[in-house]
N, C-alpha and C positions, 0 to 999 in steps of 0.2 A: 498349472500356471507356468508359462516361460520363465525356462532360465534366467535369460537377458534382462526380462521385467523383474524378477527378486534381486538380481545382483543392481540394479539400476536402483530399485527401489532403498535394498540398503546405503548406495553411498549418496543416495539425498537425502536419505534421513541423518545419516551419519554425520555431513557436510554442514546441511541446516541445523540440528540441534543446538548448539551454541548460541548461534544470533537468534532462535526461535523464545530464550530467555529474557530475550527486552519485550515480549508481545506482553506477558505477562503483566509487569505495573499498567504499563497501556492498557488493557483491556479493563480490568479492575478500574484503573480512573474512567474508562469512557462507561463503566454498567454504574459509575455514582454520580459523573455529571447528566446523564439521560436522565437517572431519579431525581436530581436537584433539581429539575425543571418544572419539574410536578407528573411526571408515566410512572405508569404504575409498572411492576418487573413484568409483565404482560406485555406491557406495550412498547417497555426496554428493548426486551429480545426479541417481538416482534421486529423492531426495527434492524434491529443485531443483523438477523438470519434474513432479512431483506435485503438490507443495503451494504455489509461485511466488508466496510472501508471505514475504520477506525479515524483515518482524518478527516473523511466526507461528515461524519457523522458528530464528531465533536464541533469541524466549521460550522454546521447547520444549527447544531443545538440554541447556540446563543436568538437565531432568526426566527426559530420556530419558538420560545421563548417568550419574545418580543410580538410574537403575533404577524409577523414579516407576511408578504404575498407568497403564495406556493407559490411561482414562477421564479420568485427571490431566490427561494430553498432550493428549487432544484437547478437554478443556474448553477449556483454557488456547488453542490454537488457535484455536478458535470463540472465544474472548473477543475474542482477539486481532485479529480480523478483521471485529468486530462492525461495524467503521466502513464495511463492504463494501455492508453492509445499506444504509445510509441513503445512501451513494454511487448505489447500485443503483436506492433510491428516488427518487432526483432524476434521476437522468438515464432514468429508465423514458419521460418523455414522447417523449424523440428517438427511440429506437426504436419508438415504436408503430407496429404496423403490418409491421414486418420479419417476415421467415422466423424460427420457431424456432432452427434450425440458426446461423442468425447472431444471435441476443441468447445463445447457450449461448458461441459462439466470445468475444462481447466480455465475458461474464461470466468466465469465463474469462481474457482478458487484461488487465481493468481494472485498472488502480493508481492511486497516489496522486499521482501528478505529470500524471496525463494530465486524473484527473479537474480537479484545480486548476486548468490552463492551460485548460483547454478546453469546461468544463463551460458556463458561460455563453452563450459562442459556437453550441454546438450544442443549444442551448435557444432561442436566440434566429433560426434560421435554420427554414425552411418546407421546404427541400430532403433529401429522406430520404437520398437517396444523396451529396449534399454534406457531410451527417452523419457518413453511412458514412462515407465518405472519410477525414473530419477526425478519426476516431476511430481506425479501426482502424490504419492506416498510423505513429502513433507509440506506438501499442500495443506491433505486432510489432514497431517500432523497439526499444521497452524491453524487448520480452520477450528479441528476441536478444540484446544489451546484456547483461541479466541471467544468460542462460543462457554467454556466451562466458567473460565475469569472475570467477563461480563457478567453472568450469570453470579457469578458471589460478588460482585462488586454492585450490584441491580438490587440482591438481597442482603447485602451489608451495609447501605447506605446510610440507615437509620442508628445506625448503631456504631460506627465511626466518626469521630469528632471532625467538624468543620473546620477548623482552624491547623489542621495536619497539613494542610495545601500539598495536597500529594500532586499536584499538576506539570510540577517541574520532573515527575519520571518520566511523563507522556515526552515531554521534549529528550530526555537521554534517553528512549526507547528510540525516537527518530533520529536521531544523530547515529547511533550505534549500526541503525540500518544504512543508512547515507554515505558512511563511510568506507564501505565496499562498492555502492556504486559508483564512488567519484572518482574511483582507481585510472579510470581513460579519461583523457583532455577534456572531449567534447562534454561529458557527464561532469566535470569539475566547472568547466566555464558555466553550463546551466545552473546548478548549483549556485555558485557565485552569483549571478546574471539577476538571478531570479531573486534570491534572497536579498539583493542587493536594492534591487527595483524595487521589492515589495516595503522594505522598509523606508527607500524617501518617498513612496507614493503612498503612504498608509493614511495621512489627512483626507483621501479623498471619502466622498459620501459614500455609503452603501454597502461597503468593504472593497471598491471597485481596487482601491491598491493593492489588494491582495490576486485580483482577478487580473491587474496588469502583471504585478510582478512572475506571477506563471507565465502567462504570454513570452515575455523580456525572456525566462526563463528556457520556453523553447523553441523562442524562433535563438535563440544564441545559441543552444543547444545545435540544432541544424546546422546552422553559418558556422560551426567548429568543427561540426564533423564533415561538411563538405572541401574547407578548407585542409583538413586533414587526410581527406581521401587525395585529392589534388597533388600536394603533397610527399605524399606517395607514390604517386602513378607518373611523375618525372623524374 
């Protein structure tokens, strides 16, 4: 195995470890709200190792619940995950160049705390397999993470008290991530923009305030970082 790729591999694991500690309550609340719906840990993890977007999967929960239209469910999904897009757009320059087979593997395990810790770094290095390395390696660290936690949280449901309202860790698990992204302008206005949107537009039907306030989110997103390239270049 390449040098580049082990020394790459340790300092993303090394990097990510820290913040990979908030996936945990997350994961646990999202394998006991799947069973609170009435899935069986079958159909829990089924969904887990399908869809491995902890916030796609919690937003959905409530619709699929309700008996909601599939088209509802996977709107709301794709809303949900829109941030995957512009994730996917930034880090597109470090894989240039790789195997198919390996940009489907990392598209596939990208998250939100790998991309935060580590985006920079592997923008800023010339070594494709040092890349590798530095990516995939605390990827699979969160995907196991995620899949082990769900998984006792799928088969402890029954047996932890309901009135724990463990739901408020899910929100300081997402904070905790957020807050390494929002270190540049443009990523703190979306933030703001969005969060901001989503809660005076939350009256509307459908959950549609939720589906604006991401929009609000990144088109503000963009109009910051254009303004800011601008900017720059005079």
């Amino acid at each position: 195995m390449d040098t580049a790729f082990r020394r790459g591999a340790r300092e993303g694991w090394r990097d990510f470890l820290p913040m990979s500690l908030g996936l945990v309550p997350w994961a646990v609340v999202t394998g006991i709200a799947m069973r609170s719906i009435g899935m069986s840990p079958v159909e829990a993890m089924g969904m887990n190792l399908l869809v491995y977007a902890g916030t796609a999967q919690l937003g959905t929960l409530p619709l699929i619940a309700t008996g909601a239209p599939l088209w509802l469910i996977f709107l709301t999904a794709m809303v949900l995950n829109l941030r995957f897009v512009i994730f996917s757009a930034a880090l597109a320059p470090a894989f240039h160049g790789h195997v198919w087979s390996r940009r489907a593997r990392a598209s596939y395990l990208l998250v939100d705390g790998v991309f935060a810790v580590g985006s920079e770094k592997m923008l800023a290095s010339d070594d494709p397999e040092w890349r590798w390395g530095y990516f995939i390696a605390p990827s699979a660290w969160a995907w196991c993470l995620w899949q082990t936690f769900v998984l006792m949280g799928a088969l402890g449901a029954d047996i932890i008290p309901r009135d724990w309202s463990l739901e408020f860790m899910v929100t300081i698990a997402l904070m905790l991530m957020m807050i390494p992204m929002a270190r540049s302008r443009p990523m703190l206005v979306a933030a703001l923009a969005g969060g901001l949107g989503a809660v005076l537009l939350r009256g509307l039907p459908l959950r549609l305030g939720l589906f604006a306030g991401i929009a609000i989110g990144i088109a503000s997103g963009f109009v910051a970082e254009h303004v800011q390239q601008r900017r720059a270049g005079t």
